[in-house]
C-alpha positions in Angstrom: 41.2 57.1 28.7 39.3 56.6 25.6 41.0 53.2 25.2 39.9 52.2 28.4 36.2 52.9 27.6 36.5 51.1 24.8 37.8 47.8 26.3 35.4 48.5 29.1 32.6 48.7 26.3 34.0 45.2 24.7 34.6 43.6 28.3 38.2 44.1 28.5 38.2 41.5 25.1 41.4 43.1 24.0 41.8 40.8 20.9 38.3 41.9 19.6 39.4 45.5 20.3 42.3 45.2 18.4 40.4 44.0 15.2 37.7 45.7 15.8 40.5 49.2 15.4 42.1 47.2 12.5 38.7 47.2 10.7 37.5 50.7 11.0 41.7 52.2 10.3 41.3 50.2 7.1 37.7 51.0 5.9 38.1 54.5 6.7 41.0 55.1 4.7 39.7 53.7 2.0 36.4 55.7 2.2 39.0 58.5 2.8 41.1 57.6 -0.5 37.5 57.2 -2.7 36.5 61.3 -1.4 39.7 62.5 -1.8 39.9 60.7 -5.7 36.8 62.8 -6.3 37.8 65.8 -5.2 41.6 65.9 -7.0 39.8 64.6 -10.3 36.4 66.8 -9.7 34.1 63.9 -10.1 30.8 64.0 -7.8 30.0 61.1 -5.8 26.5 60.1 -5.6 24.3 61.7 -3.2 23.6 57.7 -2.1 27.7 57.0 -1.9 27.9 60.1 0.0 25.0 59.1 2.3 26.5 55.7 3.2 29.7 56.8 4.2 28.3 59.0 6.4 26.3 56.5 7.7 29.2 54.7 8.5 31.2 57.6 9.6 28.2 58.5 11.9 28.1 55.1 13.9 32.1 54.5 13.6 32.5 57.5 15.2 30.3 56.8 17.9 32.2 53.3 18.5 35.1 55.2 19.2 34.0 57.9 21.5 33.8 60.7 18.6 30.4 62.4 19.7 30.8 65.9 17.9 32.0 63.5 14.6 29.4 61.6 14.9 26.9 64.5 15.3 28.8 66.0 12.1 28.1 62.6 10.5 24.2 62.4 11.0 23.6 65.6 9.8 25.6 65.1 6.4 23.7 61.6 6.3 20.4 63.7 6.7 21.1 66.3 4.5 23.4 65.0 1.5 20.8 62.9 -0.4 19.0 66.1 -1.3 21.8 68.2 -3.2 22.7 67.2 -6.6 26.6 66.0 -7.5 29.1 68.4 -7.6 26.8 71.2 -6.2 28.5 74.0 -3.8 26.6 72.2 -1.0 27.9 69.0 -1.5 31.1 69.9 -1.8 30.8 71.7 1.4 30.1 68.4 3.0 32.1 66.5 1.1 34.9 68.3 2.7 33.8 67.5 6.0 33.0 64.1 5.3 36.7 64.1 4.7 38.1 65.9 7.8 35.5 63.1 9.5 37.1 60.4 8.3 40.3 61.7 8.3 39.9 61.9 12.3 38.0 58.6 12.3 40.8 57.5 10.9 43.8 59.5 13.0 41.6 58.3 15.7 41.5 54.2 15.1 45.6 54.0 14.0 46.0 56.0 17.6 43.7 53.3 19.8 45.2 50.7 17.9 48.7 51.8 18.4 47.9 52.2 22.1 46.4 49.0 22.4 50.3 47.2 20.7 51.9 48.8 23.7 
């Protein structure tokens, strides 16, 4: 179903679908890989890094149909930018900026897979 929202969205453009799936798998695992870096090696990422990949997170999971993620996402984009690096706070939603994109992610490679079949 959420496949057929989303080519409904895109009028039923299935090749701009597919790339558009392509592009957010990719970029989210790499904002995925850059938070998780920081965490294993306990090096804060800026509260301005932090805000922009929510950002991002916040209207990628709106694209694909992630309302409650996306929700997630805008608050972390609202809040972050006032906690310094590394406090208890931002790691907090560090670690759900994770399982965000992690499902963002889980999400895309799903659709996209879908989409090949």
């Amino acid at each position: 179903m959420p496949l057929q929202k989303l080519l409904n969205e895109f009028d039923h453009d299935s090749d701009f679908v597919a790339d558009l799936l392509f592009t957010i798998s990719n970029e989210s695992r790499q904002h995925l890989e850059r938070m998780q870096a920081a965490v294993k090696h306990a090096k804060p990422i800026a509260p301005k890094e932090l805000q922009r990949i929510a950002h991002l997170m916040k209207s990628t999971a709106t694209t694909i149909r992630l309302f409650e993620r996306s929700a997630e996402a805008n608050t972390i984009e609202q809040r972050v930018i006032n906690f310094e690096p590394g406090s208890d706070t931002q790691c907090t939603d560090l670690q759900q900026l994770i399982d965000i994109t992690t499902e963002v992610h889980r999400v895309a490679r799903e659709l996209l897979r879908e989409l090949d079949t």
